[in-house]
N, CA, C and O atoms as CSV, one atom per row, in Angstrom:
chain,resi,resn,atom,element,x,y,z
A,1,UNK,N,N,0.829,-1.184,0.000
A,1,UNK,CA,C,0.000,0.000,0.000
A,1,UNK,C,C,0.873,1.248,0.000
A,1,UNK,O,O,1.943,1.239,0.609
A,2,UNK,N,N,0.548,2.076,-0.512
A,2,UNK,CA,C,1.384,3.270,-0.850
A,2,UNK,C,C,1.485,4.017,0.439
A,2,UNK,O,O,2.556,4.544,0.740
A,3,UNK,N,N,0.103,4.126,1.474
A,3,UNK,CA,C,-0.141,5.335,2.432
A,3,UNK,C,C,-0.384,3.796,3.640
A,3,UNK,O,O,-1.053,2.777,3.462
A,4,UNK,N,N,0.269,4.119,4.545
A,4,UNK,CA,C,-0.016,3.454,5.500
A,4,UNK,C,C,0.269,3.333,7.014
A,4,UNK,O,O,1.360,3.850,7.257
A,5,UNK,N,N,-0.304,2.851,8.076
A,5,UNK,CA,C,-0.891,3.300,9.103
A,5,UNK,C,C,0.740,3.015,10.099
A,5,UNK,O,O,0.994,1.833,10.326
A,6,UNK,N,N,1.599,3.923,10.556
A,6,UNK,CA,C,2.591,3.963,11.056
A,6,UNK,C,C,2.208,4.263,12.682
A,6,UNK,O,O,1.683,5.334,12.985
A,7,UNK,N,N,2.523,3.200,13.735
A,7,UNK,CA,C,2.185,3.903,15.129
A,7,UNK,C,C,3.175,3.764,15.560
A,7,UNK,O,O,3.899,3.020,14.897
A,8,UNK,N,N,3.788,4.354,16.860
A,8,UNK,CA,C,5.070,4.230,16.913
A,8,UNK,C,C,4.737,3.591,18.920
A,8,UNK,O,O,3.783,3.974,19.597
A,9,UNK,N,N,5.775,2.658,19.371
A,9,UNK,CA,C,5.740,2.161,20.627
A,9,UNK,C,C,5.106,3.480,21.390
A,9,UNK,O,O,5.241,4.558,20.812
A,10,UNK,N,N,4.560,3.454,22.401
A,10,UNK,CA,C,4.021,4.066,23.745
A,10,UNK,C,C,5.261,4.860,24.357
A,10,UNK,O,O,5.317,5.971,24.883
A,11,UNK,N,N,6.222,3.912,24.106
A,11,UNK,CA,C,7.534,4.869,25.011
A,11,UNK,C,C,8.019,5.923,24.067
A,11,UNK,O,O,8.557,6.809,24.731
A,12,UNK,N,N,8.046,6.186,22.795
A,12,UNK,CA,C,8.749,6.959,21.524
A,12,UNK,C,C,7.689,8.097,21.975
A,12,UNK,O,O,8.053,9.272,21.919
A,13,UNK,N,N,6.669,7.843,22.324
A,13,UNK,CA,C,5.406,9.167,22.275
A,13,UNK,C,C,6.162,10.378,22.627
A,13,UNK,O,O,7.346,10.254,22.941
A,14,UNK,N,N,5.428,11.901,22.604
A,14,UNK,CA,C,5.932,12.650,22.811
A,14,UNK,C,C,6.976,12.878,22.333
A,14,UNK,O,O,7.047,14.104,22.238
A,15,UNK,N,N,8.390,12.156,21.739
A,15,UNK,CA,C,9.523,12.233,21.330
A,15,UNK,C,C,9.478,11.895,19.928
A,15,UNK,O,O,8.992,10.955,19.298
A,16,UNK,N,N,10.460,13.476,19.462
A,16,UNK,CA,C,10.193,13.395,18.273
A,16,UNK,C,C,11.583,13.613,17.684
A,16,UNK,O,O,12.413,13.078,18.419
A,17,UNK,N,N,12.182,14.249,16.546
A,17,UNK,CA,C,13.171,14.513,16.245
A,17,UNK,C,C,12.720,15.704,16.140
A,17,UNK,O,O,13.591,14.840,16.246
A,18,UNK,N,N,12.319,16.730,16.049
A,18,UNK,CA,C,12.337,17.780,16.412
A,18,UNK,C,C,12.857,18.337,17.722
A,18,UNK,O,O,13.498,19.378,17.863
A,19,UNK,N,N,12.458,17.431,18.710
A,19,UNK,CA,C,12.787,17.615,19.846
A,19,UNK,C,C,14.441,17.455,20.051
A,19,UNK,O,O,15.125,18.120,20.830
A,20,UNK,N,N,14.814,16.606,19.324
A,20,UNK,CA,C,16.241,16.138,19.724
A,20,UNK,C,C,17.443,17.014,18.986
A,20,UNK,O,O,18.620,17.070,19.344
A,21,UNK,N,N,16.769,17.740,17.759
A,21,UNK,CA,C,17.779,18.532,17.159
A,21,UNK,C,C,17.511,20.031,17.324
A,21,UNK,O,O,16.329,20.342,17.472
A,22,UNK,N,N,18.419,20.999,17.322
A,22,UNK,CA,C,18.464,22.183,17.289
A,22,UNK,C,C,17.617,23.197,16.050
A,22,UNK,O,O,17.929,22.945,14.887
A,23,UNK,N,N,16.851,24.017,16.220
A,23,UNK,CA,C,16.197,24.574,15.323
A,23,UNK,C,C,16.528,24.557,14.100
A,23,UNK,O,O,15.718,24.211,13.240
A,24,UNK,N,N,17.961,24.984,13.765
A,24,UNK,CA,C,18.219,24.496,12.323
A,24,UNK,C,C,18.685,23.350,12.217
A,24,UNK,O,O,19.124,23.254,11.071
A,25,UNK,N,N,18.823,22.510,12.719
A,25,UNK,CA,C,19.158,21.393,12.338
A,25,UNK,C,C,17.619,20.569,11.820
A,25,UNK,O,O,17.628,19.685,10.963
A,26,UNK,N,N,16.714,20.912,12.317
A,26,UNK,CA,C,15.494,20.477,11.819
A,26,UNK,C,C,14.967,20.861,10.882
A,26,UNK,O,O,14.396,20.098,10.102
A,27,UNK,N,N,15.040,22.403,10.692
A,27,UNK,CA,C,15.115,23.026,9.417
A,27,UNK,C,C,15.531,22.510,8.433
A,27,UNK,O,O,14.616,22.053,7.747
A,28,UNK,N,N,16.659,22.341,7.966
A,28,UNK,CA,C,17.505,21.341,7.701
A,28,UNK,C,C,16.751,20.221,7.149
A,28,UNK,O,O,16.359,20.226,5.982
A,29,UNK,N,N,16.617,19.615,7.661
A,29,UNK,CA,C,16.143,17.969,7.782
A,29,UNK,C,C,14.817,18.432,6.855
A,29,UNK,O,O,14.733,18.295,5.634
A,30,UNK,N,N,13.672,19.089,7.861
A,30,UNK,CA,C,12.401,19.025,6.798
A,30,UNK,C,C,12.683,19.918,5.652
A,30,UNK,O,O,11.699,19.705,4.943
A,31,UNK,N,N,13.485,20.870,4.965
A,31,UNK,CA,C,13.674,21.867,3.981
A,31,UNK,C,C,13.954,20.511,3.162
A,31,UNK,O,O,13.103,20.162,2.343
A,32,UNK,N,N,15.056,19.766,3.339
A,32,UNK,CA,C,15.284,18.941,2.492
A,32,UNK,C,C,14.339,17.975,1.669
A,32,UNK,O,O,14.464,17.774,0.461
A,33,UNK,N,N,13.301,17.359,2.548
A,33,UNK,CA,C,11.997,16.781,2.334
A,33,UNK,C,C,11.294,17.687,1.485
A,33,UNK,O,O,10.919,17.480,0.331
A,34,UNK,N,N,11.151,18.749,2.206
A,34,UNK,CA,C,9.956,19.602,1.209
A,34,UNK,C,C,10.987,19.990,-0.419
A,34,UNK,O,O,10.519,19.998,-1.557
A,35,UNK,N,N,12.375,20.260,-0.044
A,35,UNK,CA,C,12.713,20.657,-1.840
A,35,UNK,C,C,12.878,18.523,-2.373
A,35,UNK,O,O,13.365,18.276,-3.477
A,36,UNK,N,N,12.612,17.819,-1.835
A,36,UNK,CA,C,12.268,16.416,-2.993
A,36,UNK,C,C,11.073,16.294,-3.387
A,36,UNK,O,O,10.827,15.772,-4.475
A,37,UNK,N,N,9.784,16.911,-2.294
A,37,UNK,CA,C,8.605,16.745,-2.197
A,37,UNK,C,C,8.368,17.470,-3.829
A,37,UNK,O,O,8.350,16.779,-4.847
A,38,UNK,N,N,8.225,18.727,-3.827
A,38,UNK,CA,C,8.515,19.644,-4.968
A,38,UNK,C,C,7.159,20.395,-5.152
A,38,UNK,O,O,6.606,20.617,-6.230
A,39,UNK,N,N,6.698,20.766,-3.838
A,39,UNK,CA,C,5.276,20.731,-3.623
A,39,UNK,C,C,4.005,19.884,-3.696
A,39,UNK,O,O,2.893,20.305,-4.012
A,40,UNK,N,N,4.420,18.263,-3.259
A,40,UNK,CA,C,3.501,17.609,-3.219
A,40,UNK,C,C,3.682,16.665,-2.264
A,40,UNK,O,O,4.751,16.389,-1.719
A,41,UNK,N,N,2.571,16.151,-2.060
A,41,UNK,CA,C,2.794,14.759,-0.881
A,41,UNK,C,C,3.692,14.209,-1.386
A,41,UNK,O,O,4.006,14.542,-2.529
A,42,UNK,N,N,4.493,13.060,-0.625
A,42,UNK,CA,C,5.425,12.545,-1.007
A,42,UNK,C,C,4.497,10.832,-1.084
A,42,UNK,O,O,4.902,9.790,-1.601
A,43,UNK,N,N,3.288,11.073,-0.424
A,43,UNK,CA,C,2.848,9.537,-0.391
A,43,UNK,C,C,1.392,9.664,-1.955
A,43,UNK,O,O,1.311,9.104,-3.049
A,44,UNK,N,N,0.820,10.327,-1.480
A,44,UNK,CA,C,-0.164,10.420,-2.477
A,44,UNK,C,C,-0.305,11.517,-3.696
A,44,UNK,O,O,-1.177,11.304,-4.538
A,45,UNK,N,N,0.586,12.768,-3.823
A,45,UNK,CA,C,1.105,13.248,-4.862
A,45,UNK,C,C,0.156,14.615,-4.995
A,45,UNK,O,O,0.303,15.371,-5.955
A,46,UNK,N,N,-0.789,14.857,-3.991
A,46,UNK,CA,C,-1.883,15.919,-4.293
A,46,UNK,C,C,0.000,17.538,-4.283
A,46,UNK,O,O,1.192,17.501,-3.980
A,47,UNK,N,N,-0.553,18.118,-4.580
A,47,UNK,CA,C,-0.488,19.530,-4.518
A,47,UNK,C,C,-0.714,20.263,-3.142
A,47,UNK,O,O,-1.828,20.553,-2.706
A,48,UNK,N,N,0.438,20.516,-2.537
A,48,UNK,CA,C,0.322,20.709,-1.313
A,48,UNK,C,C,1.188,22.329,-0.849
A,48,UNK,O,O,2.234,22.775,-1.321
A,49,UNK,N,N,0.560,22.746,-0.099
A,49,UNK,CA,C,0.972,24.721,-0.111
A,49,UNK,C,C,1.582,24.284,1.189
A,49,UNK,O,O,2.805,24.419,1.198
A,50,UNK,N,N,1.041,23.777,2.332
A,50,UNK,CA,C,1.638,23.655,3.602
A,50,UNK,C,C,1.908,21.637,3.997
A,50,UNK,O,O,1.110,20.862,4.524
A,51,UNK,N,N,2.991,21.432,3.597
A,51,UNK,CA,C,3.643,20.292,3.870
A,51,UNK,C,C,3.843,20.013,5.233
A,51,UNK,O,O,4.315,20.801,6.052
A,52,UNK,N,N,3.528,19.049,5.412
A,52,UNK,CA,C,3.988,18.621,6.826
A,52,UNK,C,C,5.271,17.177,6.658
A,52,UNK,O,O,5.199,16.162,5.965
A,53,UNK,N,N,6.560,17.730,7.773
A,53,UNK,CA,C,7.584,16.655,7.924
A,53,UNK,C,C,7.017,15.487,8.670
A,53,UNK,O,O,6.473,15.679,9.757
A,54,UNK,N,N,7.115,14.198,8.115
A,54,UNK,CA,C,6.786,13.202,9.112
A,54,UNK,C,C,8.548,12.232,8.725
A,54,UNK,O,O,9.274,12.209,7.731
A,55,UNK,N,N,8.627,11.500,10.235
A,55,UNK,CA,C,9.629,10.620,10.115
A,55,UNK,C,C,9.662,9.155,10.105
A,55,UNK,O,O,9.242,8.416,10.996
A,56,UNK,N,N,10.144,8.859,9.127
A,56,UNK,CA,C,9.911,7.473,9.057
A,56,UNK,C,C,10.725,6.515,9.759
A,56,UNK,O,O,11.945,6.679,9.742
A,57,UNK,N,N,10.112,5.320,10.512
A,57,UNK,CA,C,11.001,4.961,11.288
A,57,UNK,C,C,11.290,2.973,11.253
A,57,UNK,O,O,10.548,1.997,11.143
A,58,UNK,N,N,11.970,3.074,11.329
A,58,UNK,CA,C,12.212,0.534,10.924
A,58,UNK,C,C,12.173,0.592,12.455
A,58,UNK,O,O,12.347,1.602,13.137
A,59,UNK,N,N,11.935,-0.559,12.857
A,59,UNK,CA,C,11.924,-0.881,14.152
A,59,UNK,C,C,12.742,-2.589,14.147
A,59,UNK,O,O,12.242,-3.396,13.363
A,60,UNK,N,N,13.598,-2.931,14.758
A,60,UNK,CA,C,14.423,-3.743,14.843
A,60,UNK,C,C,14.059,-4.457,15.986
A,60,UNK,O,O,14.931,-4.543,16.851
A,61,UNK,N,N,12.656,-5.154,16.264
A,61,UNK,CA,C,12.614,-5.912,17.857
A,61,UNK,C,C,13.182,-6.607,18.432
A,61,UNK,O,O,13.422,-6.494,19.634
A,62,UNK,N,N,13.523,-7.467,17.731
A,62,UNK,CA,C,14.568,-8.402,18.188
A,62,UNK,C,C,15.897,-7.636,18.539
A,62,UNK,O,O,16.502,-8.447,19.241
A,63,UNK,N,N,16.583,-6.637,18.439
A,63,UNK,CA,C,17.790,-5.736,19.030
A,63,UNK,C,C,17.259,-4.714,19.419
A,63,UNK,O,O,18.080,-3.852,19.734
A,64,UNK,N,N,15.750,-4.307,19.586
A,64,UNK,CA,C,15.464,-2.940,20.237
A,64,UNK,C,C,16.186,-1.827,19.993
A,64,UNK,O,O,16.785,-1.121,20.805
A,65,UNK,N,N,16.025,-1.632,17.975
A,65,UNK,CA,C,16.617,-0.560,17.669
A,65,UNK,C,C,15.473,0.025,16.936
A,65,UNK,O,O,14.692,-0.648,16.262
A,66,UNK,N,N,15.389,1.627,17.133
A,66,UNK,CA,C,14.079,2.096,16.381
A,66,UNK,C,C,15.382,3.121,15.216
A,66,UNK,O,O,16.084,3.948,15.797
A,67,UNK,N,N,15.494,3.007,14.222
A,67,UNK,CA,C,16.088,3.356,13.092
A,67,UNK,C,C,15.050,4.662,12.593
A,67,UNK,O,O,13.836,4.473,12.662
A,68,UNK,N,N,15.489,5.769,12.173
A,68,UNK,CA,C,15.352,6.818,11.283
A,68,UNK,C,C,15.551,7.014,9.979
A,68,UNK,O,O,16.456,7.764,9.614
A,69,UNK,N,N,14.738,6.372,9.078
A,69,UNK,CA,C,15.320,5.885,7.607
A,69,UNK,C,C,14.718,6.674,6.684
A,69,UNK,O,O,14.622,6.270,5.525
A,70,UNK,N,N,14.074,8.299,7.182
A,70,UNK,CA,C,13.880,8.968,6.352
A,70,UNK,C,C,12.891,10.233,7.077
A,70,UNK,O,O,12.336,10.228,8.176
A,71,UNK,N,N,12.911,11.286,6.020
A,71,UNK,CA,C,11.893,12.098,6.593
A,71,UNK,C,C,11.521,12.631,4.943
A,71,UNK,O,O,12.214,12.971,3.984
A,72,UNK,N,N,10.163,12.510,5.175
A,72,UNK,CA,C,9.032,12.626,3.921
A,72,UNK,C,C,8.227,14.408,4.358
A,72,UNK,O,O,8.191,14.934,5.470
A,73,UNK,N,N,7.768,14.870,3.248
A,73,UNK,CA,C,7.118,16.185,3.171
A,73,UNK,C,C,5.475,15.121,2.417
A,73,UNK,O,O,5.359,14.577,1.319
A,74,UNK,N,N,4.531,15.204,3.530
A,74,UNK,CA,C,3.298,15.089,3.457
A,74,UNK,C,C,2.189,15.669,3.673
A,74,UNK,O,O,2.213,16.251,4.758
A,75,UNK,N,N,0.933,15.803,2.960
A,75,UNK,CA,C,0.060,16.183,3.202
A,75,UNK,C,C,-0.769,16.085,4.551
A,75,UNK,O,O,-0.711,15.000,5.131
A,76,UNK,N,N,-1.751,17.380,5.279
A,76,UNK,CA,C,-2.451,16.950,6.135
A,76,UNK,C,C,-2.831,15.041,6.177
A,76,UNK,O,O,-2.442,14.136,6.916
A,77,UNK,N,N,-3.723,15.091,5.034
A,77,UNK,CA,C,-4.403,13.945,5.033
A,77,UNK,C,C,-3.889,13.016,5.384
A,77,UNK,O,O,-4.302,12.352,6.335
A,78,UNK,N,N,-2.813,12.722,4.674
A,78,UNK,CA,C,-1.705,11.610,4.528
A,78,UNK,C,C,-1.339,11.673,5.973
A,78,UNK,O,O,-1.087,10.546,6.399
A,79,UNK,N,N,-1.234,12.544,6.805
A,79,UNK,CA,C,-0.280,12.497,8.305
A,79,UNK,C,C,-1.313,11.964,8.784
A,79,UNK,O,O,-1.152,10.992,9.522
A,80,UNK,N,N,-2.587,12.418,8.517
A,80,UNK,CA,C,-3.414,12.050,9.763
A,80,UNK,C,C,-4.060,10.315,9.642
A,80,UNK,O,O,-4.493,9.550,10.503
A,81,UNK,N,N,-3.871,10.180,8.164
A,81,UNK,CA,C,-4.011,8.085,8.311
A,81,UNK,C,C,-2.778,7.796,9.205
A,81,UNK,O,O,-2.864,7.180,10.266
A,82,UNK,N,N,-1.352,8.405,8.574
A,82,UNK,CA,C,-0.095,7.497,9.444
A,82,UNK,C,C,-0.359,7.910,11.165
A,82,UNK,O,O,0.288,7.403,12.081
A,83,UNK,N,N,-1.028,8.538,11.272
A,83,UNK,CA,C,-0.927,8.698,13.113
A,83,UNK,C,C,-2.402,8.720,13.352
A,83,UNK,O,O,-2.920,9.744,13.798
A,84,UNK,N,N,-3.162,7.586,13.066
A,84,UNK,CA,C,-4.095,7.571,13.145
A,84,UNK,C,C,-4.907,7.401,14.624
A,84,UNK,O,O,-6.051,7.722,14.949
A,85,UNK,N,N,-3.811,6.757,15.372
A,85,UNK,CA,C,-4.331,6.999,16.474
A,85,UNK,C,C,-4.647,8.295,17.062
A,85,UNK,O,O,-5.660,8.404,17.754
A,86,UNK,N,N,-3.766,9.431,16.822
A,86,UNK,CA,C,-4.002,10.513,17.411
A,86,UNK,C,C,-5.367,11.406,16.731
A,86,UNK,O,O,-6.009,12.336,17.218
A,87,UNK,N,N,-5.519,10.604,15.228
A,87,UNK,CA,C,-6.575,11.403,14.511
A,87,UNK,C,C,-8.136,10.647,15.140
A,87,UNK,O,O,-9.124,11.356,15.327
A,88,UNK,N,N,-8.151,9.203,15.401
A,88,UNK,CA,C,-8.805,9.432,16.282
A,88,UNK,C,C,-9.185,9.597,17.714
A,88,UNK,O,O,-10.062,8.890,18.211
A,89,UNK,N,N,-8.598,10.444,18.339
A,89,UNK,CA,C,-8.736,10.767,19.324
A,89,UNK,C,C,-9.379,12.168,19.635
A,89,UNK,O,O,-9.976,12.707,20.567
A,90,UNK,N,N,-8.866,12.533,18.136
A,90,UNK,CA,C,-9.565,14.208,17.742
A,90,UNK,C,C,-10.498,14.084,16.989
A,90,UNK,O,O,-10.782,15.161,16.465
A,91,UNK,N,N,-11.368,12.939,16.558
A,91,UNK,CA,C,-12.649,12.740,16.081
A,91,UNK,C,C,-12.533,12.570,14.369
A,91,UNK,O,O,-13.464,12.880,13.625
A,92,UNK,N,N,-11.559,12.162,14.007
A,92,UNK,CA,C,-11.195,12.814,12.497
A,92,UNK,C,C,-11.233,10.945,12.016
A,92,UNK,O,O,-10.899,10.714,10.854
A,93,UNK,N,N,-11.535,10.013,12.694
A,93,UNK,CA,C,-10.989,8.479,12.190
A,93,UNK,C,C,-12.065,8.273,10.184
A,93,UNK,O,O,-11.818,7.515,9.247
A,94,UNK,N,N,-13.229,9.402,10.362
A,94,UNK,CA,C,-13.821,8.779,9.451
A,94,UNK,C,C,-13.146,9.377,7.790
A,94,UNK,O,O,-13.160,8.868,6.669
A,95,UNK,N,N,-12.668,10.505,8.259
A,95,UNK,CA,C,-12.074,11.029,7.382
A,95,UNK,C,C,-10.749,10.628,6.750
A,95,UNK,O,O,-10.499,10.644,5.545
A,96,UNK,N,N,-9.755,10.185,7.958
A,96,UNK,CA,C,-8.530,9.426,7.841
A,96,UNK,C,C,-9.427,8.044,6.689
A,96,UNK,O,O,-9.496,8.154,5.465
A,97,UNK,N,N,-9.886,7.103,7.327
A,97,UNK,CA,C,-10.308,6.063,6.705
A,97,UNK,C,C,-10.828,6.362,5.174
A,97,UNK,O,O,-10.550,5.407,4.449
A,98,UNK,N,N,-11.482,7.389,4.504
A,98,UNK,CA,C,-11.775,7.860,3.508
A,98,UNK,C,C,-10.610,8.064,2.633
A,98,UNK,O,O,-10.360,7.551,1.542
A,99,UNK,N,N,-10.059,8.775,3.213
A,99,UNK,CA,C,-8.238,9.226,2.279
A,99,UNK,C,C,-7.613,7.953,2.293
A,99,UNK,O,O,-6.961,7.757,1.267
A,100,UNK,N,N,-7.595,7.104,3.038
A,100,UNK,CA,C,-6.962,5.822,3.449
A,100,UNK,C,C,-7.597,5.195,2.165
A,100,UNK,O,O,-6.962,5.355,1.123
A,101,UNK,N,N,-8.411,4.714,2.128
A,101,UNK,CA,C,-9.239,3.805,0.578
A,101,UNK,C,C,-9.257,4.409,-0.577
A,101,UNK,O,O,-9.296,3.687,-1.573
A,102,UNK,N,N,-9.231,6.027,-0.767
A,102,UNK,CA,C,-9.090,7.016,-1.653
A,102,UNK,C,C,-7.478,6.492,-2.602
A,102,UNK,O,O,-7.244,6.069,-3.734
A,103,UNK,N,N,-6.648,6.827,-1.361
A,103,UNK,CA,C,-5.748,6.921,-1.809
A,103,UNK,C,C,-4.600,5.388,-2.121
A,103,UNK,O,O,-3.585,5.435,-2.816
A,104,UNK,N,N,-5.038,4.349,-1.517
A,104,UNK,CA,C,-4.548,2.445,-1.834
A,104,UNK,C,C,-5.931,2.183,-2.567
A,104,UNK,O,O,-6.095,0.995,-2.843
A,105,UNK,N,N,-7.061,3.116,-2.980
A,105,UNK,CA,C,-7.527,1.982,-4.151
A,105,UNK,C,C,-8.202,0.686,-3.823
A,105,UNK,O,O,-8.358,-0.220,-4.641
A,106,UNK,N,N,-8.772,0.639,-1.999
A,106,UNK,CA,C,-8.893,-0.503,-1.238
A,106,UNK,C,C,-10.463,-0.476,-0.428
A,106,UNK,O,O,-10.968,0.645,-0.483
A,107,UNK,N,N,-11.078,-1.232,0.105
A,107,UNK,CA,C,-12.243,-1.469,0.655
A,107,UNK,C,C,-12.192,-0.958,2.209
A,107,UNK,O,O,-11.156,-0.924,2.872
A,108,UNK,N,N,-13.522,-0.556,2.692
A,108,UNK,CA,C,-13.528,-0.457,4.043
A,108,UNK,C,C,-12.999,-1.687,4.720
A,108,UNK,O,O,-12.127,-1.523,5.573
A,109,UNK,N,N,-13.401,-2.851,4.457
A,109,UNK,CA,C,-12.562,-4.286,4.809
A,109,UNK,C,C,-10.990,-4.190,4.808
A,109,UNK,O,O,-10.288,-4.640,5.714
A,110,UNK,N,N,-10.642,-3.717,3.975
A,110,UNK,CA,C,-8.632,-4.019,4.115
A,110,UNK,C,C,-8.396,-2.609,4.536
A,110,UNK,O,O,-7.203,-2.320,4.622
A,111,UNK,N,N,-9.251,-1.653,4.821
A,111,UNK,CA,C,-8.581,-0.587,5.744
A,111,UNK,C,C,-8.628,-1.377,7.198
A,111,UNK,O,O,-7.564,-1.733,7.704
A,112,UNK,N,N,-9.589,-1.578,7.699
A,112,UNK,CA,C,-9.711,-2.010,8.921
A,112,UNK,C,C,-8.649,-3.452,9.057
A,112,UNK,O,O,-8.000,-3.663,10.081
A,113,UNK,N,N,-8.620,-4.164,8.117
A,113,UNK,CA,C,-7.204,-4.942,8.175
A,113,UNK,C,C,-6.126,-4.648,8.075
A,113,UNK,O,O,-5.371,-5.382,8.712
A,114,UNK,N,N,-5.713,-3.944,7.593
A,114,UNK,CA,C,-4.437,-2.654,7.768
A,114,UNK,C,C,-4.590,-1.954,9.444
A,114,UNK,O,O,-3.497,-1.895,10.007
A,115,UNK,N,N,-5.559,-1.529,10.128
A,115,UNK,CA,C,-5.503,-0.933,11.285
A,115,UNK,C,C,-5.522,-2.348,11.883
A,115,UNK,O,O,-5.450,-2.119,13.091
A,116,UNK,N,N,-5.558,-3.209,11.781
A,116,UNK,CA,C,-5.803,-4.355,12.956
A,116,UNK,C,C,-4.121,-4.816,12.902
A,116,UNK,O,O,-3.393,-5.091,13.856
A,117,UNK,N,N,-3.874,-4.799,11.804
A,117,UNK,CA,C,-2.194,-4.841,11.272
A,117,UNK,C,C,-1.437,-4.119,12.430
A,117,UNK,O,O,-0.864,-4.614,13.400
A,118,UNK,N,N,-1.574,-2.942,12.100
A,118,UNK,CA,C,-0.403,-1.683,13.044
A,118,UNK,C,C,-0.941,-2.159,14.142
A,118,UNK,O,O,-0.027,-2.694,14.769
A,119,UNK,N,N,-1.995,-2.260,14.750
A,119,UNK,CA,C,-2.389,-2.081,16.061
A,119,UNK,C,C,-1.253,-3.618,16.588
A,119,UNK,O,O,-0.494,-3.634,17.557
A,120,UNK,N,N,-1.422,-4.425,15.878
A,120,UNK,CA,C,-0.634,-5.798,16.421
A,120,UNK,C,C,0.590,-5.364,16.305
A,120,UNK,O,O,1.269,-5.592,17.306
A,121,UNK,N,N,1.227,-4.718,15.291
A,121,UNK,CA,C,2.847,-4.492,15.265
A,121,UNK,C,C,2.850,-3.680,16.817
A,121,UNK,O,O,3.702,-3.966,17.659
A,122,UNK,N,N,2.158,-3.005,16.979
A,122,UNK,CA,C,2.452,-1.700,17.834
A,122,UNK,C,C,2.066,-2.326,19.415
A,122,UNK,O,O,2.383,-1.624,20.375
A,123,UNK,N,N,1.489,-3.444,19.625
A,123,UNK,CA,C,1.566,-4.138,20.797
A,123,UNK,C,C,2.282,-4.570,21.001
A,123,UNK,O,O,2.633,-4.484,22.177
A,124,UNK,N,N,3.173,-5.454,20.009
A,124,UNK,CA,C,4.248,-6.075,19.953
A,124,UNK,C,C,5.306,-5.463,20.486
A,124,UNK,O,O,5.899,-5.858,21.490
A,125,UNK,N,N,5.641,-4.253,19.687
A,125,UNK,CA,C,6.519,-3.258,20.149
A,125,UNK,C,C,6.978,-2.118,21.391
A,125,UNK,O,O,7.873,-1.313,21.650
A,126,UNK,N,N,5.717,-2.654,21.940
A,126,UNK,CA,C,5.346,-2.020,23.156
A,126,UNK,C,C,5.903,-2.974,24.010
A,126,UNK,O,O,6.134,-2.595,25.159
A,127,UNK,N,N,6.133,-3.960,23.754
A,127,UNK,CA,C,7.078,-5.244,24.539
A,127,UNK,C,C,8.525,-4.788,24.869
A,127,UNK,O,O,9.291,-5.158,25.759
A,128,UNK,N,N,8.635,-4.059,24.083
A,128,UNK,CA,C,10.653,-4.001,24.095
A,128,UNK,C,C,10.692,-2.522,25.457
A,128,UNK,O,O,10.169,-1.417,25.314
A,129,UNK,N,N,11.408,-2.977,26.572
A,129,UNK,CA,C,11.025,-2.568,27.471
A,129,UNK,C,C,11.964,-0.943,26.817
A,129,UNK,O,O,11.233,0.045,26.875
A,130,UNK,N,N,13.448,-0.650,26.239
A,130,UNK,CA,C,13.653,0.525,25.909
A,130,UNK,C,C,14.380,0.481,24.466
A,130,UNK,O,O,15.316,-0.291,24.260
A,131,UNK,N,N,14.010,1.139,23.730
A,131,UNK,CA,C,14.655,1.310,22.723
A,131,UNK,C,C,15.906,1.825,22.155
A,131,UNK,O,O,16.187,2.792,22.863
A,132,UNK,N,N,16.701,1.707,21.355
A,132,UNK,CA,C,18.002,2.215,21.295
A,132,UNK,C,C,17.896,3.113,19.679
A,132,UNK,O,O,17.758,2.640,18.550
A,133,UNK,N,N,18.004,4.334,20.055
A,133,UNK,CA,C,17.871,4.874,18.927
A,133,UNK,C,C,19.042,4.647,17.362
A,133,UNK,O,O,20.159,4.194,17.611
A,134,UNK,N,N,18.882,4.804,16.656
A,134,UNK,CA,C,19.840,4.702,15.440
A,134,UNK,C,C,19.884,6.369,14.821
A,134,UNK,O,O,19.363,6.204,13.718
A,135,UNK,N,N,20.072,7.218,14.878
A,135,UNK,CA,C,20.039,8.412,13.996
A,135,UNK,C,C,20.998,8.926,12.313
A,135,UNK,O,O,21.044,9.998,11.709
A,136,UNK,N,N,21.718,7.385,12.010
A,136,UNK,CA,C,22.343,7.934,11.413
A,136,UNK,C,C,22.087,8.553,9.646
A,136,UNK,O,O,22.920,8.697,8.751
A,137,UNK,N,N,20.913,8.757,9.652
A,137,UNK,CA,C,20.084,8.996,8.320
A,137,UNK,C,C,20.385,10.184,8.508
A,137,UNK,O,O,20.505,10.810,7.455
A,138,UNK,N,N,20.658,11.085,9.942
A,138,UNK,CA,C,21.266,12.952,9.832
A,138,UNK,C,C,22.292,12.799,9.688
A,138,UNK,O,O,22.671,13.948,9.919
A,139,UNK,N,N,23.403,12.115,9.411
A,139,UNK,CA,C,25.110,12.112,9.120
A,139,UNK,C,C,25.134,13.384,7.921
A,139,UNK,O,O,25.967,14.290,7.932
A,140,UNK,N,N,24.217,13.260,7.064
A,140,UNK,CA,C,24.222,14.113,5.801
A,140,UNK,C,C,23.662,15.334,5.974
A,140,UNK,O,O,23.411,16.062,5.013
A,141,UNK,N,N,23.316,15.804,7.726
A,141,UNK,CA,C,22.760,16.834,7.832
A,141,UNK,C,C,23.509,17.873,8.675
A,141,UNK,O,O,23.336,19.087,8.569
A,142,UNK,N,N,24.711,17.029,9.874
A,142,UNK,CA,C,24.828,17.255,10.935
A,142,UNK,C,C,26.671,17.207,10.791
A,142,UNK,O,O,27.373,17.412,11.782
């Protein structure tokens, strides 16, 4: 699937890479995203005036390494399927789910199998009591 439902462990919450780098160094990081983006989502391709940075992340359970293997310039929409938990929490799940089938071309059935998906990765991952970060995807920034 092109757009898809990214949750990240319970302990990563709140922590972001924004948080961990210095104002321009984040600058930095998302400027770069938005000049590949070229004014468009990077997942679904709409035409986009205000981009949002999201970070993409591998998760290594078995060594409890959460890896940084990219940062994408995306649309509202698009952010709010990948953090869907937080979209619904702000009442937005029916809308996420709409862009979600809009944009994979897929049934209310394999959206909700896709969320039953993350939700199991993301229990799973909630197992690894601490994570060990990897950052080296900023070597080219920092």
């Amino acid at each position: 699937m092109k757009l898809e439902i990214e949750l990240v462990p319970d302990s990563c919450w709140y922590s972001n890479l924004r948080s961990l780098l210095t104002p321009a160094q984040w600058n930095a990081v998302r400027r770069e995203a938005y000049s590949r983006a070229g004014g468009h989502c990077m997942i679904c391709g709409a035409r986009t005036a205000a981009p949002e940075a999201h970070e993409r992340w591998e998760y290594d359970e078995k060594n409890a390494v959460q890896k940084l293997s990219d940062v994408v310039a995306v649309c509202r929409a698009c952010h709010e399927v990948i953090h869907i938990g937080r979209t619904q929490l702000m009442g937005g799940e029916e809308r996420a789910a709409a862009h979600f089938m809009k944009v994979n071309g897929c049934t209310y059935a394999e959206y909700r199998k896709a969320l039953g998906e993350a939700n199991a990765a993301h229990r799973r991952r909630n197992g690894v009591a601490e994570w060990k970060l990897d950052l080296s995807y900023l070597s080219k920034f920092i």
